[in-house]
C-alpha positions in Angstrom: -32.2 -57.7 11.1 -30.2 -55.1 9.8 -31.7 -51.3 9.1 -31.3 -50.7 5.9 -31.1 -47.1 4.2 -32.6 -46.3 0.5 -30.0 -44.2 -1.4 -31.2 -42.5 -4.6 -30.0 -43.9 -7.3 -28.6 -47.3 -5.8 -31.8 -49.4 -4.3 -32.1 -50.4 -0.7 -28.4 -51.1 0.8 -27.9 -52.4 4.4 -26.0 -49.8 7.0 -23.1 -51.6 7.0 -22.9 -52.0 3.5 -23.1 -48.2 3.7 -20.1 -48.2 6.3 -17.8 -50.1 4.0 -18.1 -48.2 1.1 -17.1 -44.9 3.2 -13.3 -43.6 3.6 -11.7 -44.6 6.7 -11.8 -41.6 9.6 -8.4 -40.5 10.0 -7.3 -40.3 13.2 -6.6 -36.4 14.5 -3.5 -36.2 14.9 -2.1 -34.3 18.0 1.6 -33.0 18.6 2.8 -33.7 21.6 4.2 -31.5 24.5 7.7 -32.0 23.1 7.1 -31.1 19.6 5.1 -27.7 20.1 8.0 -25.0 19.8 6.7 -22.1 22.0 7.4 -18.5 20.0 7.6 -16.8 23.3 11.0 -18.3 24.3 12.6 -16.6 21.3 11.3 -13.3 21.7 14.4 -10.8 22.8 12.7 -8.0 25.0 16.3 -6.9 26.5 16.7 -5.4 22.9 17.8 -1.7 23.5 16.8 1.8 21.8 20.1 3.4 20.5 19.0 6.5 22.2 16.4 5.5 24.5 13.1 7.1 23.9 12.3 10.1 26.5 8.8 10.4 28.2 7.0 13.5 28.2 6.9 12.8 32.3 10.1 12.3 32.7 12.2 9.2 31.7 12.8 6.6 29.4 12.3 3.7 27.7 15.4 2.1 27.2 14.1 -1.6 26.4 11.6 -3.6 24.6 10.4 -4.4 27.3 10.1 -1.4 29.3 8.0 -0.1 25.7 6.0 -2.9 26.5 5.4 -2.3 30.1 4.2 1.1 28.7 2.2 0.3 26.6 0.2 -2.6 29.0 -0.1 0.4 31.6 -2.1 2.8 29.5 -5.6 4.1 30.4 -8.0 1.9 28.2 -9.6 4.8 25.9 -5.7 5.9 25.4 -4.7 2.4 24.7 -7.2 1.7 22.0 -6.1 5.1 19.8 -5.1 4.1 16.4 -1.5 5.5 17.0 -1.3 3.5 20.3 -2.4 0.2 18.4 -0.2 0.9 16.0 3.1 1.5 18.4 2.4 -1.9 20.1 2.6 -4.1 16.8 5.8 -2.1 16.0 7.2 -3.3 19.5 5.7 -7.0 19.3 6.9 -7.5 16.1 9.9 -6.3 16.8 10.1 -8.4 19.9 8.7 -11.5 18.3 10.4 -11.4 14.9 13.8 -10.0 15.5 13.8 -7.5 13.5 15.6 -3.7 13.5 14.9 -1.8 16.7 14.4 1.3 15.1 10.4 0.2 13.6 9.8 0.0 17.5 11.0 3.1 18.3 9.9 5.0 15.6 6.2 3.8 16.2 6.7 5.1 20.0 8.1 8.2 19.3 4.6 8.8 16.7 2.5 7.8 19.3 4.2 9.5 22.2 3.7 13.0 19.5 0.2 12.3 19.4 -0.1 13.9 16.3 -2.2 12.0 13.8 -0.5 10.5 10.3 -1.1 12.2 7.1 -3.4 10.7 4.4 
């Protein structure tokens, strides 16, 4: 015999009564391999700094990517400075999106400075 289930204002109904009356699960739909487009292979870090940027130590950064390899090699309580943060979103989304050169390098040369921004 079937269970059966009481619902509130409909009386005692059998479970697959129940079932019937539901919306059909849709099935999850996953993309495959082929159709995921992967950001990373549009991201231009040979992008140059029209003048490259100069290091207090001594030399530059002439690239994208070499602001990037910067940035990754910084000591972890310099890394996670506010200016520091704010220099590597400049260079990823410079990197990632395409856009102007200059945002990177103007968020380097701030956070090379060290000086903090005014409120």
């Amino acid at each position: 015999m079937l269970a059966e289930e009481r619902l509130p204002h409909r009386g005692i109904i059998s479970r697959s009564a129940a079932a019937k009356r539901r919306e059909p699960r849709q099935p999850k739909l996953v993309p495959a391999l082929s159709d995921v487009v992967l950001w990373s292979c549009f991201v231009s870090w040979s992008a140059r700094f029209s003048p490259p940027i100069p290091l207090p130590g001594g030399g530059e950064l002439a690239t994208l990517h070499d602001a990037r390899a910067f940035l990754i090699r910084l000591p972890r309580h310099e890394y996670n400075l506010p200016r520091w943060q704010t220099a590597l979103a400049a260079v990823l989304m410079v990197g990632s999106d395409g856009g102007p050169t200059d945002f990177a390098r103007i968020g380097m040369m701030q956070a090379l400075r060290g000086r903090p921004r005014r409120s």
